[in-house]
N, C-alpha and C positions, 0 to 999 in steps of 0.2 A: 739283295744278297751280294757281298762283296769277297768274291774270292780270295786267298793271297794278298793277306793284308801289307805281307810284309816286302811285297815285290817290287813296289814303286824305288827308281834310283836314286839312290842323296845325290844333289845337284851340289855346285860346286861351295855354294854358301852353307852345306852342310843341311837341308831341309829336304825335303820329297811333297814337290807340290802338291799332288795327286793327292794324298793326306791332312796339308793344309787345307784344303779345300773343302773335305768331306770335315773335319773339327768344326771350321767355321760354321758349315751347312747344320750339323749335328749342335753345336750349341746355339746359333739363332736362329734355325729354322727358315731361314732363306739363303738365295745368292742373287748375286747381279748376270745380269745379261751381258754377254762380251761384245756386242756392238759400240759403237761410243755413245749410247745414251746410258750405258751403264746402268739400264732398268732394274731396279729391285722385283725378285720374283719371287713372291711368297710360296713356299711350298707346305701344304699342308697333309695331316694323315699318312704319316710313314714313316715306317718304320725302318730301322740301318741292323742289316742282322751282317758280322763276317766274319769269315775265318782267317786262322792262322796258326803255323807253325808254332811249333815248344819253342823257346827262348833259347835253347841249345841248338837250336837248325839256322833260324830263323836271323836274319839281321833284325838290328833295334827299328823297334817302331815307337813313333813319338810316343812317353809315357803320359803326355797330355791329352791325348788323342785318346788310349787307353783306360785313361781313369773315366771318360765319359762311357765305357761299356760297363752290362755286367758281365761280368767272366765265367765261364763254363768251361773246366778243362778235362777231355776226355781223355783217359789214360788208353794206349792202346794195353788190345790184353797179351797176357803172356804166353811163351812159347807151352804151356804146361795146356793152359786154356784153349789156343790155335789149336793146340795137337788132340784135344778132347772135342772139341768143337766139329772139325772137319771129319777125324775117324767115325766119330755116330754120326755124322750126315753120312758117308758113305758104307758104315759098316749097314747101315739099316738097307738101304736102297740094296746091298748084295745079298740079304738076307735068302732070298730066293735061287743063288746062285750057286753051284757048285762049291764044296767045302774048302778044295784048292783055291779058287779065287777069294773066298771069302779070309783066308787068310794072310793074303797081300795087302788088306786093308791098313794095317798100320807102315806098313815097307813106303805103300802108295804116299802115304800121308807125310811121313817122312821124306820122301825124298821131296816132295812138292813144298812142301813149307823151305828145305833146306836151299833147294832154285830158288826159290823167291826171297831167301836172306839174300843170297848172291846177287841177285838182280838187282832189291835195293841197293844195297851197300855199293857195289861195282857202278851202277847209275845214275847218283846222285841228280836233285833235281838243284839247276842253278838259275839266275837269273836267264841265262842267255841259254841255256839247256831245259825251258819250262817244258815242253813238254815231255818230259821224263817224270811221269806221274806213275808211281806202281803206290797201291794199296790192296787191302781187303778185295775188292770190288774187283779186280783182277784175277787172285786167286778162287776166290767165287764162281767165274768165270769158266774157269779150271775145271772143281768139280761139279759145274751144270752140265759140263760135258760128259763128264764123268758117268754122271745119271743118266743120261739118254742110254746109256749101253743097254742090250738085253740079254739075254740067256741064248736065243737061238745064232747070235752073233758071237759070244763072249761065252763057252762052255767050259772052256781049258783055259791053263794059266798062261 
């Protein structure tokens, strides 16, 4: 699995080795050894699966490179989806809970998706700023916490 396909830097002749590399590998199935016997090493049984950025984020990646995958493009889903998604995960979980808290459930939802527009957007991830990763998987995060609460903790709003 190759994360970040699009991260490798264009060097000064305009190519991102890191990519050469993996073309070559990907169309004949081997590489050489970097010692100076320059051994041919056949690699067999494997598969090249990676990710990458929308083409609107993303710098270009070789479309040579690219034409050797097949493509899978998942759309993220919409503010409309997020917002139906996370309220019944959390509307359910408070079902047991007092009527007052139970109707924070869409305020909660909202504000928390609306932090996380800000966080992307304000945090951009860049070459030299990689770790500036926010997804799903963060927000997630969020309402697992969410869950843990109970009723002899959480009575009132």
């Amino acid at each position: 699995m190759i994360d970040d396909l699009h991260m490798p830097i264009v060097d000064k002749y305009g190519t991102q080795q890191p990519i050469a590399l993996l073309k070559f590998f990907i169309e004949k199935g081997y590489i050489y050894e970097r010692s100076g016997t320059l051994e041919q090493k056949i690699v067999k049984d494997t598969q090249v699966v990676s990710a990458l950025l929308p083409p609107s984020v993303a710098t270009s990646v070789d479309p040579r490179l690219l034409s050797l995958y097949t493509t899978f493009n998942l759309i993220f889903p919409s503010q409309d989806n997020l917002q139906r998604i996370y309220n019944s995960i959390l509307l359910s979980h408070l079902k047991k809970f007092p009527a007052e808290i139970q109707e924070l459930t869409t305020k909660l939802t909202d504000s928390t998706l609306k932090l996380y527009r800000q966080i992307v957007e304000q945090l951009p991830r860049t070459p030299v700023k990689f770790h500036y990763i926010f997804n799903l998987r963060d927000l997630s995060r969020v309402y697992e916490g969410m869950l843990r609460s109970t009723i002899d903790k959480f009575s009132t709003k």
